[in-house]
C-alpha positions as CSV (number, residue, x, y, z in Angstrom):
1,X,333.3,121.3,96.0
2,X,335.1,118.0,95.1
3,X,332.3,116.6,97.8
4,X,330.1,117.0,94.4
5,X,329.6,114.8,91.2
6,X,329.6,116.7,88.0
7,X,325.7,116.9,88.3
8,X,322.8,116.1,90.8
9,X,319.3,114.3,89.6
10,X,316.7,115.3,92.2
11,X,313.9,113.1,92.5
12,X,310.1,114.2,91.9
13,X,309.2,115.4,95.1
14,X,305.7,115.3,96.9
15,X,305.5,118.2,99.0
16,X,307.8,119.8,101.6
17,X,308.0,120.0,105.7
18,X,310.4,120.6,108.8
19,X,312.9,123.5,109.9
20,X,316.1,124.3,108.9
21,X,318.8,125.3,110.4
22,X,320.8,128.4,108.3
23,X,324.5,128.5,107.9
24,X,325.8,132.0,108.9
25,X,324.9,135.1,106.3
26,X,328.2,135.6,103.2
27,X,327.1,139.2,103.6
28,X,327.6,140.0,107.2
29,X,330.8,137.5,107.4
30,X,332.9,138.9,105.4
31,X,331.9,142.6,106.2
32,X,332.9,141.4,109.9
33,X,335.9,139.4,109.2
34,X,337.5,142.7,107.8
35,X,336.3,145.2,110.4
36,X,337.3,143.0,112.9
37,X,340.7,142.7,110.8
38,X,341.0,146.7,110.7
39,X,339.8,147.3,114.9
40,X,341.8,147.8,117.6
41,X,341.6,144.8,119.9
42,X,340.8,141.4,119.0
43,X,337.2,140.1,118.0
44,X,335.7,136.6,118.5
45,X,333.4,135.9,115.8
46,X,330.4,133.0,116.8
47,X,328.8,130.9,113.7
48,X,331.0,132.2,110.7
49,X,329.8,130.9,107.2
50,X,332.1,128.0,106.6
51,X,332.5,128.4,102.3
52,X,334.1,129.3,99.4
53,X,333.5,133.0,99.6
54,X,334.5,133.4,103.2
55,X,337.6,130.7,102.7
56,X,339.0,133.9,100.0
57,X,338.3,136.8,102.7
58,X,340.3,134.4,105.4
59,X,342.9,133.3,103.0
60,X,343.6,137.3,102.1
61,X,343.3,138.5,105.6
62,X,346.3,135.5,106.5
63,X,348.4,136.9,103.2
64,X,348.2,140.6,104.6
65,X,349.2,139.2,108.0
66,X,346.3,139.2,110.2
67,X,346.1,136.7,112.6
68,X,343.0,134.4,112.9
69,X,343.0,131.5,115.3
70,X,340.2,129.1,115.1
71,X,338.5,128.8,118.4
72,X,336.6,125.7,117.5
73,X,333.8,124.9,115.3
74,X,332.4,128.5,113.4
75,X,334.0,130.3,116.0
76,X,337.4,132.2,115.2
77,X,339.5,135.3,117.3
78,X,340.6,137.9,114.6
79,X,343.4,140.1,115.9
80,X,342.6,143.6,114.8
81,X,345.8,145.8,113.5
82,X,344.2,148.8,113.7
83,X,344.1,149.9,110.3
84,X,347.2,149.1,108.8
85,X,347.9,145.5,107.8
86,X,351.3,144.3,108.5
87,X,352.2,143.0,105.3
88,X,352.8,145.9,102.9
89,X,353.0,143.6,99.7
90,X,350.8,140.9,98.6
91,X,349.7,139.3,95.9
92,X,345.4,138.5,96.1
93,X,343.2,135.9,94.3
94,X,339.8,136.1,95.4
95,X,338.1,134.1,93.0
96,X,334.6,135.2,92.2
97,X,333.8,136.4,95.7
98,X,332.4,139.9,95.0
99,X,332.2,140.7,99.0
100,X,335.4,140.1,99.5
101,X,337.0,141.9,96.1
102,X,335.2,145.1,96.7
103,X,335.8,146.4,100.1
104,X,339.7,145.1,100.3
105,X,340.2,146.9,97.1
106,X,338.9,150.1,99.4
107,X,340.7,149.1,102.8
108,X,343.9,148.5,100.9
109,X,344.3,151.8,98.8
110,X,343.4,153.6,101.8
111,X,345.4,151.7,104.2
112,X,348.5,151.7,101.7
113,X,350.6,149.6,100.7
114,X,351.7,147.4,97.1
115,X,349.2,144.8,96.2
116,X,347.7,143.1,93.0
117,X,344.0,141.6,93.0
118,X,342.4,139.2,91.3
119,X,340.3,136.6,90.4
120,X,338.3,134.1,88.1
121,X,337.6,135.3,84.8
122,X,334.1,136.1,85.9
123,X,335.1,138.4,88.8
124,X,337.2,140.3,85.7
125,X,334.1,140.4,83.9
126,X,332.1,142.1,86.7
127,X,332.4,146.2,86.7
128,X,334.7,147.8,89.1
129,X,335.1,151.3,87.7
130,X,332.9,153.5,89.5
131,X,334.6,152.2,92.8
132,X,337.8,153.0,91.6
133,X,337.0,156.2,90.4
134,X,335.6,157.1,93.7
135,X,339.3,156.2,95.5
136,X,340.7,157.8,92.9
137,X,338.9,160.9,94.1
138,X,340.9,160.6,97.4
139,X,344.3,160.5,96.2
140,X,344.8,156.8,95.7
141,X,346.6,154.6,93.2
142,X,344.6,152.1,91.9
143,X,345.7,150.9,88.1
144,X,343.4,148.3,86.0
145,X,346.0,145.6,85.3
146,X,343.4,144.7,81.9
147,X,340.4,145.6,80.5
148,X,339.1,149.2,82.4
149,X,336.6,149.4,84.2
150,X,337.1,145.6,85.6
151,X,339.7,143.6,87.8
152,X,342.6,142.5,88.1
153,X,343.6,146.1,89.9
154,X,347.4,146.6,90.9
155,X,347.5,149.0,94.0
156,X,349.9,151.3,95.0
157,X,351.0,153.8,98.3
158,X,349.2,157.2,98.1
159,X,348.8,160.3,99.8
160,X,345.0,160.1,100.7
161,X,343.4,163.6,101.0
162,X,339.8,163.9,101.7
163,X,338.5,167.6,100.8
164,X,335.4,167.6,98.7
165,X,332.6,164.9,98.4
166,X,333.1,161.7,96.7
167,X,330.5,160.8,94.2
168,X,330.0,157.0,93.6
169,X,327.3,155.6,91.2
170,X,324.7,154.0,93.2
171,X,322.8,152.0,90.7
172,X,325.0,149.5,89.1
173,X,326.1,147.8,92.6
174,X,325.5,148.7,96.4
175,X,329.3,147.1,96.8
176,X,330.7,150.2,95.5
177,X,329.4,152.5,98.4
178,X,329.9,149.7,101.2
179,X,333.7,149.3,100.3
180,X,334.1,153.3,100.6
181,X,331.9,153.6,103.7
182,X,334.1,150.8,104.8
183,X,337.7,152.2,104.0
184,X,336.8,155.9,105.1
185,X,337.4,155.6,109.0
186,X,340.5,154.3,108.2
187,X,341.6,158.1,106.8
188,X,340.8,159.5,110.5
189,X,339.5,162.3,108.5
190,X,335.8,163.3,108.0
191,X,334.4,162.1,104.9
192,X,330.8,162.8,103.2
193,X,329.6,160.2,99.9
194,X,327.3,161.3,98.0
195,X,325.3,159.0,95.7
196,X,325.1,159.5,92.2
197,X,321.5,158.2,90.7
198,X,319.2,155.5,92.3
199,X,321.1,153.5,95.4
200,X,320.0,149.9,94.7
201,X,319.7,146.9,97.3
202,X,319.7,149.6,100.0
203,X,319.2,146.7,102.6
204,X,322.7,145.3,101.9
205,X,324.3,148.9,103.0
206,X,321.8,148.7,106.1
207,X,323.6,145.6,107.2
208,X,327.1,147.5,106.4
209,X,326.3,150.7,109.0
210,X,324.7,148.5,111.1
211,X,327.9,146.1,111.3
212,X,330.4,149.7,111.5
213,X,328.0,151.1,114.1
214,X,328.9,147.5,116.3
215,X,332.5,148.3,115.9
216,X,332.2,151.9,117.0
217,X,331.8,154.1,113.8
218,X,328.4,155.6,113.5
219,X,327.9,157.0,109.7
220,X,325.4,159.9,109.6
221,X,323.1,159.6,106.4
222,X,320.8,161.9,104.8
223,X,318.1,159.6,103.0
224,X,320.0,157.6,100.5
225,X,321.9,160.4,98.8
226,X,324.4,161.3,101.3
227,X,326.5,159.6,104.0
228,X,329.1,161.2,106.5
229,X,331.8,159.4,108.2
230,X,332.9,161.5,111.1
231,X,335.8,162.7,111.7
232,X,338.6,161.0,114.2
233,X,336.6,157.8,113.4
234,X,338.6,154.7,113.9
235,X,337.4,150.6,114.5
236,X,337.0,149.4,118.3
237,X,336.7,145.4,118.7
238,X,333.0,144.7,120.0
239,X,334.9,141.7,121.9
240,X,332.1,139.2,120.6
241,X,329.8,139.2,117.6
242,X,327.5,137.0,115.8
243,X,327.1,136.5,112.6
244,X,323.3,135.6,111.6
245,X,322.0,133.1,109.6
246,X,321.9,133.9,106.1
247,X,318.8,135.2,105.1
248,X,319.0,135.0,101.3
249,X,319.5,130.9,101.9
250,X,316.2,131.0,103.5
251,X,314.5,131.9,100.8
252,X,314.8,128.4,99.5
253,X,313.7,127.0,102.0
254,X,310.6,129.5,103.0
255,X,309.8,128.5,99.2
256,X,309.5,125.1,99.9
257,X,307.1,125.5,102.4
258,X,304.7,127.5,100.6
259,X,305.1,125.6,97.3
260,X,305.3,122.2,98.9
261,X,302.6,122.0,102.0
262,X,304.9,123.0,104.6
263,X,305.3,124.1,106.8
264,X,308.7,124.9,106.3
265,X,310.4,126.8,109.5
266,X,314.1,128.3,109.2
267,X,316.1,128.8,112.0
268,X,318.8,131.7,112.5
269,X,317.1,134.8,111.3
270,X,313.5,136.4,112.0
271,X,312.2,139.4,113.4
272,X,315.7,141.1,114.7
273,X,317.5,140.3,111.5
274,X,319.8,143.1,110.1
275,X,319.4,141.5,106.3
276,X,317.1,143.3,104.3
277,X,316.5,139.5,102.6
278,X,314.4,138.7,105.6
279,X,311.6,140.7,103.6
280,X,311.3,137.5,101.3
281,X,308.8,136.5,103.3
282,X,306.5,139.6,102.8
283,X,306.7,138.9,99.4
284,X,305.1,135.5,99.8
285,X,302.6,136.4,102.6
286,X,302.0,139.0,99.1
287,X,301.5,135.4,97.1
288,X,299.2,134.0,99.4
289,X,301.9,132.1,101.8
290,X,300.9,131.7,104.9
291,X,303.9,132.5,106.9
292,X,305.0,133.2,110.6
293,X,307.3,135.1,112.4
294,X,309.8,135.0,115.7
295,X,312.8,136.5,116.4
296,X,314.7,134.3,115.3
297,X,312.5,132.1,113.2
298,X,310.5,132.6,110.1
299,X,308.2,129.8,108.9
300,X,306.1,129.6,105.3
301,X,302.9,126.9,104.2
302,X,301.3,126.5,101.4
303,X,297.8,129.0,100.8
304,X,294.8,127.3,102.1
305,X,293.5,127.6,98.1
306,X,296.8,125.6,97.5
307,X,298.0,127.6,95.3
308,X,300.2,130.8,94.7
309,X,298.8,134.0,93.6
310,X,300.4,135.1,90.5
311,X,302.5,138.9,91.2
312,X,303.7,141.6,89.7
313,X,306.6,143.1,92.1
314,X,309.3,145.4,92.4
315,X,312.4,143.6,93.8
316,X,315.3,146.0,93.3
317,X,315.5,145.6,97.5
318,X,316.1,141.8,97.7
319,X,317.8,141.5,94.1
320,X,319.5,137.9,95.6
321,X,316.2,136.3,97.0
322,X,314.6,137.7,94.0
323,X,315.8,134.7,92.2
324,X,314.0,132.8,94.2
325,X,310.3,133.7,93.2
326,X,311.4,133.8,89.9
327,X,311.3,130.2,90.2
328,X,308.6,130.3,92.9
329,X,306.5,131.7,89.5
330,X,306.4,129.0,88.3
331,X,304.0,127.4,90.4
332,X,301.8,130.7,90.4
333,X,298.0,130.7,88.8
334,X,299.0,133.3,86.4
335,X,301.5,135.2,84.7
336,X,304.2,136.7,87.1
337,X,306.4,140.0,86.4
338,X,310.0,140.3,88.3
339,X,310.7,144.0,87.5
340,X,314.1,146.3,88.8
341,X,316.0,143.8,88.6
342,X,319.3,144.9,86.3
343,X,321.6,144.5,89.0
344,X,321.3,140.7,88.5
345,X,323.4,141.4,85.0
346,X,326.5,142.2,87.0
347,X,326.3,139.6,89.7
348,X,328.0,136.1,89.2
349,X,326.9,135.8,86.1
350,X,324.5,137.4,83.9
351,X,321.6,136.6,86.1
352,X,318.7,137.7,83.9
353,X,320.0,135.7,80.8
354,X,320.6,133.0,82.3
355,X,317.2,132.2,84.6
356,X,315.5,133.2,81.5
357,X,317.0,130.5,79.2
358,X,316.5,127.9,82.3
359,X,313.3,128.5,83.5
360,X,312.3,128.1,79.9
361,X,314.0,124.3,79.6
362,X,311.5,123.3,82.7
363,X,308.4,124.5,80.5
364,X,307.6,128.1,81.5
365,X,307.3,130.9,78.6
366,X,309.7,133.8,79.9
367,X,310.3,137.2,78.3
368,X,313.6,139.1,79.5
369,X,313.9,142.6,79.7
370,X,316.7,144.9,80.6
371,X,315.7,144.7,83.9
372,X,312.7,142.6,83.9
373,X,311.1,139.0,83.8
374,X,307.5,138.1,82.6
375,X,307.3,134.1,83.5
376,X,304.4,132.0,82.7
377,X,303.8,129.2,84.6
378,X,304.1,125.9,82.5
379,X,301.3,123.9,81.7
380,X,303.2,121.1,82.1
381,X,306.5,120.6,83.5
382,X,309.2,119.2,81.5
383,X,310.5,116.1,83.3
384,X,314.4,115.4,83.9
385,X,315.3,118.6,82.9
386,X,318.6,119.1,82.9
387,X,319.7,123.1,84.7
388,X,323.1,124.5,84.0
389,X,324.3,126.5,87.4
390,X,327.1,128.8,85.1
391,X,329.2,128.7,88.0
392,X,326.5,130.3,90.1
393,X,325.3,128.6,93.6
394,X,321.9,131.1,93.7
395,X,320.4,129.4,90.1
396,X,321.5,126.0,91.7
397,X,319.7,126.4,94.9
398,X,316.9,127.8,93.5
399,X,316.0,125.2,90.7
400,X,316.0,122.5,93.1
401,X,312.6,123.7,93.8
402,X,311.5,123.0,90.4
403,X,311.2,118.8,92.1
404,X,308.2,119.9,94.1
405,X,306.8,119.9,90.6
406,X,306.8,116.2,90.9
407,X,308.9,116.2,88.4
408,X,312.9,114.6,88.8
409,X,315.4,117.5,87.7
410,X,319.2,117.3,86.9
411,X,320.9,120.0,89.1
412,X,324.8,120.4,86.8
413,X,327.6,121.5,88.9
414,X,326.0,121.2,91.6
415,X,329.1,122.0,94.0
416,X,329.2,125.6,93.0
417,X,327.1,126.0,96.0
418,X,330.4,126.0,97.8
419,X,330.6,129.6,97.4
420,X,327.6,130.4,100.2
421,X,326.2,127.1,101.5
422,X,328.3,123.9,100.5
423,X,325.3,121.5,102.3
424,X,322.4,122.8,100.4
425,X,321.5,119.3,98.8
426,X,321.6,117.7,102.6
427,X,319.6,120.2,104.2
428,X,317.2,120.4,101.6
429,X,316.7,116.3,101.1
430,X,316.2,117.3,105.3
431,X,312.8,119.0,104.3
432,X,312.0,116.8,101.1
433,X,309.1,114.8,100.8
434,X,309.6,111.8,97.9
435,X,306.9,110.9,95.9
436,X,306.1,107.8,97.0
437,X,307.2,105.4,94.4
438,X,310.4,106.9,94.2
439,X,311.2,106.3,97.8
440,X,314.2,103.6,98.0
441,X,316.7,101.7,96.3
442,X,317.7,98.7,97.8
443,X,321.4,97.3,97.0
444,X,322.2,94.0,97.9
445,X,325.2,91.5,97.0
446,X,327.8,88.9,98.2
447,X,331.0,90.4,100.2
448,X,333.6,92.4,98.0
449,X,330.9,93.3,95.5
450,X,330.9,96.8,95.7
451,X,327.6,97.1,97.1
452,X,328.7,99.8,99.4
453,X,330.7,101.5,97.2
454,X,328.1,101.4,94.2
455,X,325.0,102.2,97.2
456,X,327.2,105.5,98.4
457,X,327.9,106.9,95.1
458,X,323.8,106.0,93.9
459,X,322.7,108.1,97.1
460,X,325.5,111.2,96.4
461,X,324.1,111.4,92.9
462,X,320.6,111.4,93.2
463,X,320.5,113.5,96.3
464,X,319.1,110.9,98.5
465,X,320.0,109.5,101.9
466,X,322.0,106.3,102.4
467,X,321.4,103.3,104.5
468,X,324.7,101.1,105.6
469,X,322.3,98.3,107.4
470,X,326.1,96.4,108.4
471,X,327.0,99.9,110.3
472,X,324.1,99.6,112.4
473,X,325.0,96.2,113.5
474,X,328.8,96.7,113.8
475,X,327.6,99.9,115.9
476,X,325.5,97.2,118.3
477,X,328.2,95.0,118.5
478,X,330.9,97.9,119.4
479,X,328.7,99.1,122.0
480,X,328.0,95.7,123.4
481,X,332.0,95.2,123.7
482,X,332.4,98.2,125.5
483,X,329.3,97.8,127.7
484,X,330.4,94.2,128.9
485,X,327.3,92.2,126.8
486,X,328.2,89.3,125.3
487,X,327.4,89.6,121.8
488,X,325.1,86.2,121.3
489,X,322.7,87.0,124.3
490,X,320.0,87.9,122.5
491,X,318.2,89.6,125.5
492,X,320.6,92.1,126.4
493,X,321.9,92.8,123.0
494,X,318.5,93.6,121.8
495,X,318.2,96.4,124.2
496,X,321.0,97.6,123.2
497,X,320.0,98.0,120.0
498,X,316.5,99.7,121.0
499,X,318.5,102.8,123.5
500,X,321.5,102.7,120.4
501,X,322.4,106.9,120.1
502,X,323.9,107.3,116.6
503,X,323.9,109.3,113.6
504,X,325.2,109.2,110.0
505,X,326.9,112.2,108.5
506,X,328.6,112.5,105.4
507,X,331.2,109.3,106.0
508,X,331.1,110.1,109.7
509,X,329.3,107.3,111.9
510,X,328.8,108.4,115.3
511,X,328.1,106.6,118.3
512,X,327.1,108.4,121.6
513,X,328.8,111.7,120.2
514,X,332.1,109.9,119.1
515,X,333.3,109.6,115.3
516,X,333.8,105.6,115.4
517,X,334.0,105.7,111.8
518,X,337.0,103.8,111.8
519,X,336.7,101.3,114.9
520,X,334.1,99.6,113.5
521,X,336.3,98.2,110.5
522,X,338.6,96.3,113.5
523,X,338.3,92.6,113.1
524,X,337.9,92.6,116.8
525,X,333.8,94.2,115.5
526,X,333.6,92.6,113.1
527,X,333.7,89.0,114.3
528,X,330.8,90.9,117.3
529,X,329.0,91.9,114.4
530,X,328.4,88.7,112.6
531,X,327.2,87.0,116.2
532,X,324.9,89.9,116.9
533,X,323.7,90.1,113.6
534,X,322.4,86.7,113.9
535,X,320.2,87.4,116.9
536,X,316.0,87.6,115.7
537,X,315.3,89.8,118.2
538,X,318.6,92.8,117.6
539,X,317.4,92.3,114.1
540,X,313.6,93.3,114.9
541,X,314.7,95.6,117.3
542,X,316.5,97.6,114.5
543,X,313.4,97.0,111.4
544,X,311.8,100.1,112.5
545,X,315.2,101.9,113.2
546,X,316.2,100.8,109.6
547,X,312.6,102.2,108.3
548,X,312.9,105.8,110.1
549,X,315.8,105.9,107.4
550,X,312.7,106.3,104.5
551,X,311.8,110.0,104.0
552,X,313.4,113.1,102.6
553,X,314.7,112.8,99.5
554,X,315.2,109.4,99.2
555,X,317.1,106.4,100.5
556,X,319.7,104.1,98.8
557,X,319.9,101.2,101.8
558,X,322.4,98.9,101.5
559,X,322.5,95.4,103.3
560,X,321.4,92.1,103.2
561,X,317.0,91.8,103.9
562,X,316.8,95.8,103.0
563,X,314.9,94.2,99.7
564,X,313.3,91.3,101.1
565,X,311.6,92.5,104.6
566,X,312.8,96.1,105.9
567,X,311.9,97.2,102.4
568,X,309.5,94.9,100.4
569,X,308.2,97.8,98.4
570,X,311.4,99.5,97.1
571,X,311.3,101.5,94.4
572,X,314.6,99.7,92.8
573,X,316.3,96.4,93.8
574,X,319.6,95.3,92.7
575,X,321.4,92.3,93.5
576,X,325.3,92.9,92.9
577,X,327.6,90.1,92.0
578,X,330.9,89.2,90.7
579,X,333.0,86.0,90.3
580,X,334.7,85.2,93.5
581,X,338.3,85.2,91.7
582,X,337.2,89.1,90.7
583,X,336.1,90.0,94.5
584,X,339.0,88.4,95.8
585,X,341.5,90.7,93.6
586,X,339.4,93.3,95.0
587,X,340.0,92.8,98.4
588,X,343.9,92.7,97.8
589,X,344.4,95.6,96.2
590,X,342.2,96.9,99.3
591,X,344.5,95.5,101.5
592,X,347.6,96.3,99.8
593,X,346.8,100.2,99.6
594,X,346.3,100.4,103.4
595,X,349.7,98.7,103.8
596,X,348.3,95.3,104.8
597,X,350.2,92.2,103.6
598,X,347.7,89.9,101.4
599,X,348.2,86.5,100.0
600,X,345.4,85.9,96.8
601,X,344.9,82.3,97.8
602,X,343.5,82.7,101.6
603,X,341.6,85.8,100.6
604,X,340.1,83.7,97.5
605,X,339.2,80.9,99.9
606,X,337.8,83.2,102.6
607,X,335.6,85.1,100.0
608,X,333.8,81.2,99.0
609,X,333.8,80.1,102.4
610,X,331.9,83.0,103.4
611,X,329.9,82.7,100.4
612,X,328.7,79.3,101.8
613,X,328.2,80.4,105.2
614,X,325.7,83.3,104.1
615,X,323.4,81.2,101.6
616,X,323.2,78.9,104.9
617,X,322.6,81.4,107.5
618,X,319.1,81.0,109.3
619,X,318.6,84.5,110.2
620,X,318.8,86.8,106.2
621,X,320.6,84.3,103.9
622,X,322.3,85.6,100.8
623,X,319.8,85.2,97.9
624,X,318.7,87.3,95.4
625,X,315.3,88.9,96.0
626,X,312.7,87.6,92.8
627,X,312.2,91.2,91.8
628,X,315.9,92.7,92.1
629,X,318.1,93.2,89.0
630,X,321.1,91.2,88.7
631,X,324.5,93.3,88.2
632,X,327.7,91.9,87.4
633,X,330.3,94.2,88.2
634,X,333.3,91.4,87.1
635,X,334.7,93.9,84.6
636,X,333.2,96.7,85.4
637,X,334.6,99.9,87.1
638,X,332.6,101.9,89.9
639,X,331.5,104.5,87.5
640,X,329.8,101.5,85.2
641,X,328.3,100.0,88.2
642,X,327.0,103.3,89.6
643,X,325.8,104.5,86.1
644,X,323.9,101.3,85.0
645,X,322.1,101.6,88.6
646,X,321.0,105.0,87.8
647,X,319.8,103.8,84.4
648,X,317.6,101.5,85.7
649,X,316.3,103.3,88.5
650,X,315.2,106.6,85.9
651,X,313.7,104.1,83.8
652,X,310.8,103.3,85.8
């Protein structure tokens, strides 16, 4: 979450295209993590959501003593204790992560032992009570350490007896009945539930028996009222399991497709999926979405009329995704109705309040209802709107969509996405189309400016791509060192640079698979780079190279002729400058911190003759393009810099 800036302004987006590849589902990793926690035998888990959610079920599980190696990347070996967790006393915090609170409140007060749970104040705002009163029907000690009804709980050893049914609300959250149907097994006794009122977001308890039934407990059920766990029943390791991609994430990006062109094609769930969210997609094909299925694929477009039919749906079965077409609505030809939705009162935040009062800051005229929404689409967008998340990744994912509005939007706290899909900005910029105008900024400047300081920070804020033109020269020239090339001939070099394999991610710069993030800082590179970089034809050989960068989101590129000839028709130019005396201190205090003796003088001389050398360079001299803006940053901190770059650019 620190990856994130306090907000996230989204460009005005033209239309949406690609495929997606989905991070693994919260839902069905933490239900597996503790099963395969509880089984006898040990369980290797393949493509485990990496976030904040999962990161509290792991951090518990290692507190209660379970051991989980990592086996490389989203792939882990859990070593099952049968049922009774080695550490008797612990001491939980499980921050909002309603997945994880729930079913090791069950597992642990059947299991026995001492523990306290908690969380954030919004986990002990979110109602706990009709779980506990169903353990409490067994025998166990659970005791509200605050308000009742709501967490922190402080548990205690108990005789468990199972004799008569347990009841268990059904309509307030599906959670309650998953955590029992969880814990049960580990009794060894037969056990039968019975559901008290309407059982909402069935699909999330299908994905629970379905997940029980893989570790060898196979729970009887009589409709939706009544559910046996057999008797003797106790967790076997599967060996391996997969987790799926997650299909509520989808639904942000299925959206896409059908409000934005498309198509739109997510990767990791489809036809076999076990998540009732996968049933998103119905609801758009209901909207007029054109949309496609494999088994492991799902794909949305746009109507051929262009535009959505306005709907009037039930949604109590995909409560999570159903925040999705609420914003989808928005882009519907008529008035659209979200009904049986209460549930979304009790979730990370109060759901229903809080789309209302957004979706009405973008333009749209909402009602709310108990457990209702009536949203009219807005007859015109409000630009630049500015979305508060409320510590809720699901309203930040789904307002992104409001840019295909071609409109820019302000995403706040953006990194509470964290808690199911800590990407979602990258892999939806992959998907973006920018209105054209608002395509690039180009940054350009003498060495020890800030340039690529200032560029990064531009690109993280706005969402967009970023460009370091200099990487893709220093990358040439380490390849040419290590394949033997001398770095001025021109011929060889250049088809280099043609065949280069590389790839930017996050700060990671890869070359031929391998992180050489920090070998091509060396001096030994950069003295190859500056001869390379002189060369006409590695520099033509990379325009187009440099010009594949344009697309998505949007693209800050940094380097010397992005301006002038790779990008003539940027949307923003900036020429960054500062007095040489100002860059030098720059460059010590650099030095310094990575333990690198500096002397003021040289580094004051080096930064003018360099100066010199690039105004007289043949190939891209220094100079200021006619159209940039000219920046200052002598005085200025990186925050200034960044800020007054931003200001120009939403300007326009």
């Amino acid at each position: 979450m620190n990856a994130y800036p306090p907000f996230l302004d989204l460009p005005a987006l033209a239309g949406a295209r690609g495929s997606v590849q989905l991070p693994g589902s919260k839902s069905i990793s933490n239900r597996t993590l503790l099963l395969a926690a509880l089984a006898e035998g040990d369980t290797e888990i393949h493509d485990l959501l990496d976030s904040d959610d999962v990161q509290r079920m792991l951090d518990a599980l290692s507190r209660l003593g379970v051991t989980v190696d990592a086996q490389g990347a989203q792939r882990i070996r859990v070593q099952g204790c049968g049922g009774r967790f080695p550490n008797r006393e612990a001491d939980l915090f499980l921050g909002n992560a309603g997945t994880a609170f729930r079913p090791l409140t069950a597992a642990l007060a059947v299991a026995g032992g001492r523990y306290r749970l908690s969380g954030v104040p919004r986990m002990h705002e979110r109602p706990i009570g009709d779980l506990v009163d169903g353990l409490r029907q067994i025998g166990a000690d659970v005791r509200y350490l605050g308000q009742e009804g709501f967490p922190p709980l402080q548990l205690g050893p108990a005789d468990i007896t199972v004799r008569e049914p347990i009841r268990v609300r059904g309509d307030v959250s599906s959670q309650f009945l998953t955590a029992l149907l969880m814990a049960l097994p580990l009794t060894g006794r037969g056990a039968v539930i019975e559901v008290v009122g309407e059982l909402i977001s069935r699909p999330y308890v299908e994905i629970t028996l379905n997940l029980m039934r893989r570790f060898g407990v196979d729970v009887g059920r009589e409709g939706w009222t009544r559910f046996v766990v057999p008797a003797g029943a106790g967790y076997r390791s599967p060996g391996h399991i997969h987790v799926e991609g997650d299909a509520s994430s989808a639904s942000y990006f299925l959206a896409a497709g059908a409000i934005g062109g498309g198509p739109v094609r997510v990767l990791g769930v489809g036809k076999a999926s076990i998540q009732g969210d996968v049933k998103f997609a119905d609801a758009l094909a209901q909207l007029g979405a054109r949309v496609a299925t494999g088994d492991n694929w799902i794909e949305a477009r746009a109507p051929r009329s262009g535009r959505l039919r306005a709907f009037d749906l039930d949604l109590n079965h995909i409560p999570d995704a159903a925040m999705t077409l609420a914003v989808t609505a928005l882009f519907a030809d008529g008035p659209c109705r979200l009904r049986n939705i209460a549930s979304w009162r009790v979730k990370e935040t109060d759901r229903l309040a809080a789309m209302a009062a957004e979706l009405r800051k973008v333009g749209a005229v909402v009602e709310e209802g108990m457990d209702y929404l009536r949203i009219a689409p807005p007859a015109a967008f409000v630009p630049g709107a500015a979305i508060d998340t409320y510590d809720d990744h699901r309203i930040a994912m789904c307002f992104a969509l409001v840019a295909l509005a071609g409109v820019p939007v302000r995403i706040n706290d953006p990194g509470c996405v964290a808690k199911t899909f800590p990407d979602f900005f990258a892999r939806f910029a992959q998907i973006s189309v920018a209105a054209a105008a608002d395509t690039v900024i180009a940054i350009d400047g003498p060495s020890a400016s800030g340039k690529g300081t200032v560029a990064r920070e531009v690109a993280r804020r706005l969402g967009f791509a970023f460009l370091d033109s200099g990487a893709l020269y220093r990358l040439v020239a380490l390849k040419a060192l290590r394949s033997g090339v001398d770095p001025t001939d021109d011929a060889r070099a250049s088809a280099l640079a043609r065949a280069l394999e590389c790839a930017f991610e996050d700060e990671r710069i890869l070359l031929d698979g391998e992180d050489v993030s920090g070998v091509l800082r060396t001096e030994q590179v950069s003295a190859a780079a500056s001869r390379v970089a002189a060369l006409p034809s590695v520099r033509h050989a990379l325009l187009e190279r440099q010009r594949a960068f344009r697309g998505g989101a949007g693209l800050v590129a940094d380097g010397r002729d992005m301006g002038s000839v790779v990008f003539p028709d940027a949307a923003l130019k900036v020429y960054l400058t500062a007095t040489p005396e100002e860059r030098a201190a720059r460059r010590y205090k650099q030095l310094m911190g990575k333990g690198i003796d500096a002397t003021l003088g040289p580094l004051l001389q080096d930064i003018n003759e360099r100066d010199a050398r690039d105004a007289a360079r043949a190939v891209a001299p220094l100079r200021r393009c006619d159209d940039a803006k000219l920046l200052d940053t002598t005085g200025l901190t990186v925050e200034q810099a960044v800020q007054q770059v931003l200001d120009w650019y939403r300007q326009r």
